[in-house]
N, C-alpha and C positions, 0 to 999 in steps of 0.2 A: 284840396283833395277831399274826397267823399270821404266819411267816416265808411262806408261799409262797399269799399271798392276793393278788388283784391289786391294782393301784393303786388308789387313787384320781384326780378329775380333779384335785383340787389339789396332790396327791403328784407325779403326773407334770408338769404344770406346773412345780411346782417343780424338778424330776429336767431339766427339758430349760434350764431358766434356770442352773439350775448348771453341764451342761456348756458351756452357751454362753459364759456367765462365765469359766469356765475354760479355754476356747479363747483368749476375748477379751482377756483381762484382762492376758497379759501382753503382747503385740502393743500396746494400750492405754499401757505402760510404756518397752516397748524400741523402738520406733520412734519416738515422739518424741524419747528420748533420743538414738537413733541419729543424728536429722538434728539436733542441738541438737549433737554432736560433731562432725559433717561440717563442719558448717557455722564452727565455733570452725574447723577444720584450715584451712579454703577460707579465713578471714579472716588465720589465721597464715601461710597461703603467702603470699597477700596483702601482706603487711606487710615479711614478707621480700623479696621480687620487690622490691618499690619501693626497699628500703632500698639492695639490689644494685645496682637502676638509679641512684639519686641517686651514689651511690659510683662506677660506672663514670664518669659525667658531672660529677663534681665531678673524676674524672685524667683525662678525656676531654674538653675544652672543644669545642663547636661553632663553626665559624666561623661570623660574620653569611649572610645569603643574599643579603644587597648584595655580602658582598666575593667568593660565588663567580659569583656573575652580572658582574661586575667584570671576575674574574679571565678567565670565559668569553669578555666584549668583546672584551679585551685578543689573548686567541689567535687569536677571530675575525680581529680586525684584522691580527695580524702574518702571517695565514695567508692572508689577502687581499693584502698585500702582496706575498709571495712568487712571485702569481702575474702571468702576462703580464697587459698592459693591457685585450686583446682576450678575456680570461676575468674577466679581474674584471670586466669591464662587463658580460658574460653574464651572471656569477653576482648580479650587484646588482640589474643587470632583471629577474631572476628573484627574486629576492627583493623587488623592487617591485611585480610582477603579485600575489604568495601577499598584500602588503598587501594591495593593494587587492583582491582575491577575499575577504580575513578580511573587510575593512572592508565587505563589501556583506553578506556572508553575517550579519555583526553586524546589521546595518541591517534586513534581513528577517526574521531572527531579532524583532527587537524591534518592528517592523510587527506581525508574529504575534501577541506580547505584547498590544499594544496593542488589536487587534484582539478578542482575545479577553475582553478587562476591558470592552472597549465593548460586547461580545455579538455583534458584526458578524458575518456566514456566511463570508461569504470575504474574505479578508484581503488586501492590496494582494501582487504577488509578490515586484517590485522596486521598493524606491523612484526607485532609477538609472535603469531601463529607458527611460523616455524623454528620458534626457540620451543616453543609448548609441543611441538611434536621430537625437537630431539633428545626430549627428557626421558 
């Protein structure tokens, strides 16, 4: 064959699969390796991080969450005490109203609930409402 005869279609065909292959091929190699290395590093930090953490938490003991809610009563109380008679009973009816404000807010909250599992359009607002009006 001539050196400067043109292709053929099968010649070129093949000339455009090689360089494709050749583009391809190694992309095909190194980036799966690449995330098959990533991904080994990401499990080795991994592994380390926890190890750090059990370490810091085995010289770091947590207390219970009983004993700081305990401990919280406790300051509450002596910090109640501290004060006049005429302020602790303000501050206690005011922390009996936010009850009872949670305790309805829970109670319509769960009306809603309820309401919604039955399909019902509108939901009751208060279940309280008419104990509060026969006061």
């Amino acid at each position: 064959m001539e050196p400067n005869a043109p292709l053929t279609t099968q010649q070129f065909t093949q000339a455009i699969w090689a360089i494709a292959l050749g583009v391809a091929a190694p992309w095909l190699i190194i980036l799966p390796a690449w995330w098959a290395w990533e991904r080994y590093q990401d499990r080795k930090a991994s592994r380390e991080a926890q190890e750090l953490l059990r370490r810091w938490e085995a010289t770091h003991p947590l207390e219970p969450e009983d004993e700081w809610a305990r401990l919280a009563q406790i300051k509450d109380r002596l910090w109640l005490e501290s004060l006049s008679s005429d302020a602790r009973r303000y501050i206690l009816r005011q922390r009996q109203e936010e009850a009872e404000r949670e305790a309805r807010a829970r109670a319509i909250l769960e009306a809603e609930r309820r309401a919604a599992r039955n399909g019902e359009a509108h939901p009751q607002e208060d279940p309280h409402e008419n104990r509060r009006a026969r006061r």
